[in-house]
C-alpha positions in Angstrom: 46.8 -26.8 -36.7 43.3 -27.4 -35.5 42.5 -25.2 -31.9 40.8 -26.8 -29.0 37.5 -28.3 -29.2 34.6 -25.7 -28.6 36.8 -22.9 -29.3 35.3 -21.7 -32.5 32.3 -21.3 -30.3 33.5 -19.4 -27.2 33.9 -16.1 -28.9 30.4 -16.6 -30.5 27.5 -13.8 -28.8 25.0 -16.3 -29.6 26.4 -19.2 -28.0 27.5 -17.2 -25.1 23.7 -15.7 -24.8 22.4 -18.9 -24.7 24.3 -19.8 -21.9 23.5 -17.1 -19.9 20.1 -17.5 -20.4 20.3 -21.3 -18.8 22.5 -20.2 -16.1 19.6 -17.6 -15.8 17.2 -20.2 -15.7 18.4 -22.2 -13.3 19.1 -19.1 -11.2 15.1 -18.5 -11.3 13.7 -21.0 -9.4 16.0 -20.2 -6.4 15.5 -16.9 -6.7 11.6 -17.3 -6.3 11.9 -19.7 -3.3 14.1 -17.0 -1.1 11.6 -14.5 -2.3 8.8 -16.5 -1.5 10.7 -17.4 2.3 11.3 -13.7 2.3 7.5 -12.7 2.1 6.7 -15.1 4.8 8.9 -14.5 7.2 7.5 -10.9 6.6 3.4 -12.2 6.8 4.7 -13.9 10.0 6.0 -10.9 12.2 3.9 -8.1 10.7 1.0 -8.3 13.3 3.6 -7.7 16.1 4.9 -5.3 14.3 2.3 -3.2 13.4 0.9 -3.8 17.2 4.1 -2.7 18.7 4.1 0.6 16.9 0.5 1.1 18.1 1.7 0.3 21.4 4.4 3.4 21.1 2.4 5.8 20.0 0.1 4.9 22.9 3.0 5.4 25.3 3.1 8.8 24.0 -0.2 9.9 25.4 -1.1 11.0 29.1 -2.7 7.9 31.4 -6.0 10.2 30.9 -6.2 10.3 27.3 -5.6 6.5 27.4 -8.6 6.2 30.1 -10.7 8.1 27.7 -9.9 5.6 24.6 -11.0 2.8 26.6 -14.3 2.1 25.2 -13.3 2.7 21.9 -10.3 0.2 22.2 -11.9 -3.1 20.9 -13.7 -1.6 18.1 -10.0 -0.3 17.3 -8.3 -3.3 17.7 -10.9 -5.8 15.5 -10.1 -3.1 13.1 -6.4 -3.1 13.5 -6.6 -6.9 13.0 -8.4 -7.0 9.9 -6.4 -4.3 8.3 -3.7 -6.8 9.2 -5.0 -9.7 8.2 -6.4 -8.4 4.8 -2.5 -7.1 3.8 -1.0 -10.0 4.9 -2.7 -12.6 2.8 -2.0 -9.7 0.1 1.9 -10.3 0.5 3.1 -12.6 -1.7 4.7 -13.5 -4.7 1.9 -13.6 -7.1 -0.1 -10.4 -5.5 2.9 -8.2 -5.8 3.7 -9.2 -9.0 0.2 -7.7 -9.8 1.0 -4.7 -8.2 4.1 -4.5 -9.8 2.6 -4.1 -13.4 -0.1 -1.3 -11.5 3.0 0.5 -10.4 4.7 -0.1 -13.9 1.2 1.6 -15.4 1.3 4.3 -12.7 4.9 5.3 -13.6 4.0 5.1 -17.6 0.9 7.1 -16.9 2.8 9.8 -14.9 5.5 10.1 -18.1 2.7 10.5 -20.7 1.1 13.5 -18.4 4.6 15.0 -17.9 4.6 14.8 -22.0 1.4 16.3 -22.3 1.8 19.2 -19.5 4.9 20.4 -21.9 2.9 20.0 -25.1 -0.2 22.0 -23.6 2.1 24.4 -22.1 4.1 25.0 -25.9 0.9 24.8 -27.6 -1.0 27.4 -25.5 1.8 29.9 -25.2 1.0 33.0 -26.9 3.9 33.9 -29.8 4.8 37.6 -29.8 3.1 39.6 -32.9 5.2 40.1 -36.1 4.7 43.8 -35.9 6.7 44.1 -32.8 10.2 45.1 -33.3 12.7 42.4 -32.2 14.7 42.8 -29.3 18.0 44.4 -29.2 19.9 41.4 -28.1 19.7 37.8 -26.9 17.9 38.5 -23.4 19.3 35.7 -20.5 17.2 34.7 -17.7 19.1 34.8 -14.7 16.7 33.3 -12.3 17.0 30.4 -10.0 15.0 27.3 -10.6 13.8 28.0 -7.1 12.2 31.1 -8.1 10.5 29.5 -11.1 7.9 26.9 -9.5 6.9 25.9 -12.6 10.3 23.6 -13.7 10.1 22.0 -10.8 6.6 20.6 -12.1 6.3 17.0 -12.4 9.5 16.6 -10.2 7.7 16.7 -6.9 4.6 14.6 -5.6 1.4 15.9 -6.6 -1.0 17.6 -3.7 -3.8 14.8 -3.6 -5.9 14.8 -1.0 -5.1 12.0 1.4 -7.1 8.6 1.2 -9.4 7.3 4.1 -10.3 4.3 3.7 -11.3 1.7 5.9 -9.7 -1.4 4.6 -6.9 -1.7 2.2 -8.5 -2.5 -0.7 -9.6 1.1 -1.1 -6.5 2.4 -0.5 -5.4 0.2 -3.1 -7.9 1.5 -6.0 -6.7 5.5 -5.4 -2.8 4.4 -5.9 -3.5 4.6 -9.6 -4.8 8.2 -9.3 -2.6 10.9 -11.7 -1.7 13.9 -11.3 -3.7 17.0 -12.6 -1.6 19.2 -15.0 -1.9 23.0 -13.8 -1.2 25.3 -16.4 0.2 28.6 -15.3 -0.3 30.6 -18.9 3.1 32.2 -18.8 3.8 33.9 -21.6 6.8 32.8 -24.3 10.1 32.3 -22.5 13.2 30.7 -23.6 12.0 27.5 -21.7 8.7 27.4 -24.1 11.1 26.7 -26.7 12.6 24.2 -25.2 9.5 22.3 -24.3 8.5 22.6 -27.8 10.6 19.7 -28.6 8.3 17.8 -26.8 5.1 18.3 -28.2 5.8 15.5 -31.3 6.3 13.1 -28.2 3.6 13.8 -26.6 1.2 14.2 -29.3 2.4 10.1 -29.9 2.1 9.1 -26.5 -1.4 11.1 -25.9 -2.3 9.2 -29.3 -1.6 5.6 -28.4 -3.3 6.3 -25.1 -6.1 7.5 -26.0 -8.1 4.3 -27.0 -8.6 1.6 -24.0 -8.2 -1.0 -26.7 -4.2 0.1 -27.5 -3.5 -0.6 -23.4 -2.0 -4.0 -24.3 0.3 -2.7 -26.9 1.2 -0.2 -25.1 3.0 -2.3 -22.3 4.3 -4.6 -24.6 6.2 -1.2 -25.8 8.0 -1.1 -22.7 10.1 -3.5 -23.2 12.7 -2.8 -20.1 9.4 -2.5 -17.6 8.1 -6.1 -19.3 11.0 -7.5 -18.5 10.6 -8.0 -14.6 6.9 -9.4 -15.7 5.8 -12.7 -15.4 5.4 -13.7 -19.1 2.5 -15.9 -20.5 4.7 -19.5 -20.6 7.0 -18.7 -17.7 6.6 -17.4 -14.3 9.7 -15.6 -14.2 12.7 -14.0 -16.5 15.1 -15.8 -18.3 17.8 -13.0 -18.4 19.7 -10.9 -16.0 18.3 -7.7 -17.1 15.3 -8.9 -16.4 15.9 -11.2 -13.1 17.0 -8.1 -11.5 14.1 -6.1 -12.5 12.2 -8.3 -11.1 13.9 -8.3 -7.9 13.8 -4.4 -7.6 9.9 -4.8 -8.8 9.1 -7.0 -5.7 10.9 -4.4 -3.8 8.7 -1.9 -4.5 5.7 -3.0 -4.4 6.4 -4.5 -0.9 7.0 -1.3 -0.2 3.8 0.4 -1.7 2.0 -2.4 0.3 3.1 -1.6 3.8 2.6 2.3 2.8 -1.1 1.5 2.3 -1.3 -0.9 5.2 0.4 2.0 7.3 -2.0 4.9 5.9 -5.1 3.0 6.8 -3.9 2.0 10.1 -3.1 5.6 10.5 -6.7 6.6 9.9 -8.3 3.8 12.3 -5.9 5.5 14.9 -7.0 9.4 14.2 -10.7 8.2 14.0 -10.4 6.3 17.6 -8.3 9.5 18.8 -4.7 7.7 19.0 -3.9 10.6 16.9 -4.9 14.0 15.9 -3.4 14.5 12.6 -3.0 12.3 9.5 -0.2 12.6 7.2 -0.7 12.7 3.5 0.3 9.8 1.7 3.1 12.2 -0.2 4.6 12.7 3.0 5.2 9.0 3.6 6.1 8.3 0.2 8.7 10.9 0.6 10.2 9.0 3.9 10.3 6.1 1.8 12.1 7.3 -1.1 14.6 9.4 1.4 13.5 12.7 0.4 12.3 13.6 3.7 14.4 13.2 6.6 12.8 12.1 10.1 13.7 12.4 13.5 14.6 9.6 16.1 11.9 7.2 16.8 11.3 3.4 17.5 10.9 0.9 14.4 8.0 1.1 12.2 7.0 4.5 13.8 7.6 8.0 11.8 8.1 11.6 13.9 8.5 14.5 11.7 8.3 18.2 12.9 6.3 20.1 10.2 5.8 23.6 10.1 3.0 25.9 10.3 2.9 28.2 7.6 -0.4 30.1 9.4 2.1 30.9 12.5 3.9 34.5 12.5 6.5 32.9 14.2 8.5 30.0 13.7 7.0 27.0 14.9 6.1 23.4 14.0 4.5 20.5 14.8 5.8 17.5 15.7 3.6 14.6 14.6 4.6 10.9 14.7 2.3 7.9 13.1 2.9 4.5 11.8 5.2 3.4 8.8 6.0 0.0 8.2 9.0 -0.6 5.9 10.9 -3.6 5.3 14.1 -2.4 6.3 12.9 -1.6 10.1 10.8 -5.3 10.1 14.5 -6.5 8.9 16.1 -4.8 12.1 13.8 -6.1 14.3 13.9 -9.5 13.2 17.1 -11.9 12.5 15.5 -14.5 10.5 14.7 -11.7 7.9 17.7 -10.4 7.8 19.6 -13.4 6.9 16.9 -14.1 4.2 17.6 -10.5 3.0 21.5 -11.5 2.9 21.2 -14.5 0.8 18.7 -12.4 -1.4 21.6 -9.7 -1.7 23.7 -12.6 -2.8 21.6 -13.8 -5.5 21.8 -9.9 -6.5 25.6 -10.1 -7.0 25.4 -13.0 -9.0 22.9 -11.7 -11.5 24.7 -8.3 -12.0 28.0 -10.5 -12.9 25.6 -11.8 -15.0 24.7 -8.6 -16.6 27.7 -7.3 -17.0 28.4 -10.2 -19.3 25.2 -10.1 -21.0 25.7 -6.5 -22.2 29.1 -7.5 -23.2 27.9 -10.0 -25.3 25.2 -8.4 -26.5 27.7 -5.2 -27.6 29.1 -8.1 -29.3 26.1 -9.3 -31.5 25.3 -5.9 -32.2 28.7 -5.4 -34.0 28.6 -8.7 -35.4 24.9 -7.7 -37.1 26.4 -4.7 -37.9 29.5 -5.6 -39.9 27.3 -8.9 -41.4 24.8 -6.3 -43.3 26.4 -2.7 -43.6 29.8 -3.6 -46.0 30.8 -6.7 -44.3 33.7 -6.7 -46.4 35.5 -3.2 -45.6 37.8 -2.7 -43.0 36.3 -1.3 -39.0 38.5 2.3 -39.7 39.0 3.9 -43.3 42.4 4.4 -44.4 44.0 7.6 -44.8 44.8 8.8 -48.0 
């Protein structure tokens, strides 16, 4: 008895990877024409946007600190509207793919320095001399991670000085900046013996970074950040895996684009006196990320109540600028949001989609598996 027609071939990974790769591709063009309506629906309110959250933070001040910003106020706003202007033509598909791959650098970047903070910190550690008698017994460190600044290191933003730039293309050139390693010379701990186990990896990744030359090489290593980058002989992914990393890659760097329009806005407003304190780029980073919690305010502006450490007592400052995020422009505005639905849409498909391509690929892996490591012998030895 012969079975249906095509059955042989629908328990086959390969077959069944090839089809999801043309339902993938035919996904992709769709995908990139809401994305592309996303981004201009986004170009198209931003200048109100960004003006109304001027116009808030100029509510805030007394009618005679708003008399005395009167000859200032069209120097501010030609600048306003270039800033504007100059990120808008910045968002779309094509320039945040390109700062996509910075970002994908910048993350790869920050890893290697992490590798190489724990291979300086193993290598420069001082072992105890052989003379010395051993200790009586296995000594436990009971102290909170709190209390030990330095495991926290890497986890939190670095302490760069904020960026004042007067357009957005300077702002642009210090996102790539890394963090500087700070070596506290503690002596040998149990944790230096952990973070020995690093140093082989580091020593590698310090290696093939090294030489300007190996940069291409290198990003063709990472294959799961490659896969939400444009290719040379398509525009966009042809799997799931990597459809949805390029959705989350657009994301961000949307994001990362209205943090640097928002910081240099920031600094035309504390330079024309709208303001009298700037807020480090870590700060907004941190709202961003929702590591920071803020208090009430309208859309695209930020209020947070900082402390002053110099102050016997308890106080803080409250201090409120401008943030522009996509998720306020989407509250404000009803076209977006119904282009962000049909995006989150697309977003369930492609994860059904994943969740079929792993199972598939699981099931070439097995199949590669049993085909050149004793193809004939049974998946469980018997018990004798």
């Amino acid at each position: 008895m012969t079975g249906l027609p095509g059955s042989r071939h629908s328990h086959d990974p390969g077959v069944q990877l090839a089809r999801l790769e043309e339902r993938c591709n035919s996904l992709a063009p769709l995908l990139y024409s809401e994305q592309a309506r996303y981004l201009e629906l986004v170009r198209g309110i931003l200048p109100t946007a960004v003006k109304a959250a001027i116009r808030h933070l100029l509510c805030a001040l007394s009618p005679l600190q708003r008399a005395s910003l009167s000859e200032r106020q069209t120097v501010l706003q030609q600048r306003i509207d270039a800033l504007v202007l100059r990120a808008s033509s910045m968002i779309t598909v094509e320039q945040l793919l390109v700062l996509a791959r910075r970002l994908q650098e910048e993350e790869r970047r920050t890893r290697i320095q992490q590798f190489q903070t724990l291979a300086e910190r193993a290598s420069s550690s001082v072992e105890p001399p052989l003379s010395e008698a051993p200790a009586p017994g296995i000594e436990l460190g009971l102290e909170l991670p709190l209390e030990r600044p330095d495991l926290l290191e890497g986890l939190l933003p670095s302490d760069s000085l904020p960026m004042a730039a007067d357009t957005v293309d300077r702002s642009e050139v210090k996102d790539l900046q890394a963090p500087s390693p700070s070596d506290s010379g503690s002596e040998m701990s149990e944790l230096e013996i952990l973070r020995s186990l690093f140093v082989m990896a580091g020593e590698s990744l310090d290696q093939g970074d090294s030489s300007p030359e190996r940069q291409g090489s290198l990003d063709a290593e990472e294959s799961h950040l490659d896969q939400a980058a444009p290719s040379s002989d398509q525009l966009m992914p042809s799997t799931a895996s990597g459809l949805l990393s390029w959705m989350d890659s657009m994301d961000s760097a949307l994001i990362r684009r209205l943090r640097n329009l928002s910081h240099a806005v920031n600094v035309e407003l504390l330079r024309a006196g709208v303001t009298r304190s700037l807020l480090p780029i870590q700060l907004l980073d941190a709202v961003n990320s929702g590591q920071l919690p803020s208090q009430s305010a309208p859309s695209n502006v930020l209020r947070l109540t900082l402390p002053l450490s110099m102050v016997a007592d308890d106080q803080a400052m409250d201090t409120a600028c401008v943030l522009m995020r996509p998720s306020e422009l989407e509250f404000d505005d009803h076209a977006l949001r119904r282009s962000r639905s049909r995006l989150r849409l697309q977003r369930r498909d492609l994860s059904t989609l994943l969740l079929k391509e792993r199972h598939w690929q699981r099931r070439a892996s097995v199949r590669e598996v049993q085909n050149h490591w004793w193809p004939n012998q049974p998946e469980t030895p018997q018990l004798s």
